[in-house]
N, C-alpha and C positions, 0 to 999 in steps of 0.2 A: 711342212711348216703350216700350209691352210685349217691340216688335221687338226693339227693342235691347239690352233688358237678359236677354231670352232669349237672344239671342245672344252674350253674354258668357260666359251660364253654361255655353254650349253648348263654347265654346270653351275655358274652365278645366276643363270635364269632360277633354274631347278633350286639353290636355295633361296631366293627369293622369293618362289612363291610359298614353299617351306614356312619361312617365317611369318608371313603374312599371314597363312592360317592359321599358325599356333595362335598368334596376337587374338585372331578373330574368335578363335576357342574361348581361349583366354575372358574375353570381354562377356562373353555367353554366360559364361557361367559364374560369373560377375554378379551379372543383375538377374540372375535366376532366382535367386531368392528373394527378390521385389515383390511390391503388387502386378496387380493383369495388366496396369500401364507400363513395368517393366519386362514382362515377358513378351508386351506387343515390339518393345525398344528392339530387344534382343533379336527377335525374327526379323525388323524391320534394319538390326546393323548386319545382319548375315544375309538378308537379299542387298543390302550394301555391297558386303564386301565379293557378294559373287558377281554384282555388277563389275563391280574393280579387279575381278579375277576373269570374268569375261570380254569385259571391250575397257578394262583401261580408266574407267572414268569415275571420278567418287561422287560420284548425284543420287546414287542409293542411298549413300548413307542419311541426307538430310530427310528422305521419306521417315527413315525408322524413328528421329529426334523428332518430326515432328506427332506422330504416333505417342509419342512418353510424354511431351506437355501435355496433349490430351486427355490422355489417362490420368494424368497428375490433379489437373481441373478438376475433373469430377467431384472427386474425395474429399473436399473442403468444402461441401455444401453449408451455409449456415443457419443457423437454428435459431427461432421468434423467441426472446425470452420478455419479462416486463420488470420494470422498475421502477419501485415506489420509494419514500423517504422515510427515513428511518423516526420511529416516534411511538410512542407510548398506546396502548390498548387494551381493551381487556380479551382477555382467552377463556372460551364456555368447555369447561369439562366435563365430563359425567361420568358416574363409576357405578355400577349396579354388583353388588352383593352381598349375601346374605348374612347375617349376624344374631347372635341373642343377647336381649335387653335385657335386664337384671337391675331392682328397684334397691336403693340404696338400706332400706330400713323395711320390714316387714311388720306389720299392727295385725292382731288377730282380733276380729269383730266374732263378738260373740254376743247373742239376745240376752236381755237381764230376767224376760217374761217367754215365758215358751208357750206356743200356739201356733196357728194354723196361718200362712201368711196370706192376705191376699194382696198386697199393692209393695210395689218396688218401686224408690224413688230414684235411684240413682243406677249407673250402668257403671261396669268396671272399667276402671280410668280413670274417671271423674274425679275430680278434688274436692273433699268434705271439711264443713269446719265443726269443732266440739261442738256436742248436743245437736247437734245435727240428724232429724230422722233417717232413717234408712229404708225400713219397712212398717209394715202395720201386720199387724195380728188380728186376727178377728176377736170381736169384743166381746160377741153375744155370751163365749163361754166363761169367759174372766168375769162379766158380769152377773151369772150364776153364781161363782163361786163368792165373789162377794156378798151377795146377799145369804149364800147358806150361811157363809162364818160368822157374819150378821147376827144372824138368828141363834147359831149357838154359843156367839160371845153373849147376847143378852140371857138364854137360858144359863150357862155358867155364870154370869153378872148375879142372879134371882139363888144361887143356889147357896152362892159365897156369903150373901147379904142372910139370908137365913140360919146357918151353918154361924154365921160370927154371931146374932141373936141366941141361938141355942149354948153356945161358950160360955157365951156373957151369966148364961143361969146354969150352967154347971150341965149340961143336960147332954153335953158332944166331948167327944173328949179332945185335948187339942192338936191332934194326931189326924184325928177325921179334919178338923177344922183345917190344919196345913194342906192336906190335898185338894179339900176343895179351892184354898184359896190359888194353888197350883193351878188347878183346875181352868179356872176363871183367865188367871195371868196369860197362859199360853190360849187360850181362844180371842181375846184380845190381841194379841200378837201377829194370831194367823190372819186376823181382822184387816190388819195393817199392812201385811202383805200381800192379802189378795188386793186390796185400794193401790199398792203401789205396781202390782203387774198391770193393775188396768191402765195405771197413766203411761206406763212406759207403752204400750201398743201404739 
């Protein structure tokens, strides 16, 4: 009869501590998947529970709990930020790049007098108004020519006036008389032309 009731108690011992391990398994792999404050928990409830599986006493366990607050502290550090009131401002932007400019309307300047330039008044960009110089030309050769055409408007002048005398007495026939009076017209003319390149320089 001693046998067998020793062997009961032997056997309720034996699933007892049975159970208690699984639990302690159990709780391990719980919090194994935490942060380092729960893996510190987990080592700190299994020297618990080997306290409790060696003399009996659960004083182990509150080492490992307090190991996990600790850990836990850490991780909630906080962070300086600042705070201002909400209100109107201006914001400075800047944007660099490159483009091409294209003028609305194109004017082709062309000289009315052709010559030799020496003086530029204006740079490209600049805003002109009508009649407005631009360049100069050099005078000295416009002024030659003026005075040669000069000179041969007045010999055509001399030739014409002679030529309508000799008509008047029958003595030209009026054929000669028409060219030269040609003659005359278009030296005149060139007269007038060379005087108006000189002013346009």
């Amino acid at each position: 009869m001693y046998k067998s009731v020793w062997g009961r108690w032997a056997l309720s011992a034996s699933f007892i501590v049975i159970t208690a391990g699984f639990f302690a398994c159990g709780d391990g792999e719980e919090e194994g998947g935490q942060a380092s404050g729960g893996q510190q928990m987990s080592r700190g409830g299994q020297s618990g529970a080997g306290g409790r599986q060696a003399g009996g006493r659960p004083g182990g366990g509150g080492g490992g709990m307090g190991t996990m607050m600790g850990g836990s502290g850490g991780a909630g550090a906080s962070i300086p930020v600042e705070a201002k009131p909400v209100g109107r401002g201006d914001i400075a932007v800047s944007l660099q790049t490159y483009t091409t400019i294209e003028a609305e309307r194109h004017v082709d300047v062309i000289a009315r007098a052709q010559g030799l330039v020496i003086g530029i008044f204006v740079e490209e960009g600049d805003r002109v108004e009508e009649g407005q110089p631009l360049t100069q030309l050099d005078q000295d050769e416009l002024k030659l020519q003026v005075q040669e055409r000069e000179v041969n408007m007045l010999s055509m002048k001399a030739n014409y006036e002679r030529a309508a005398d000799l008509v008047a007495k029958e003595l030209l026939s009026t054929q000669e008389f028409e060219q030269t009076k040609f003659q005359y017209e278009t030296a005149k003319t060139q007269l007038e032309t060379a005087k108006l390149n000189l002013e346009f320089t």
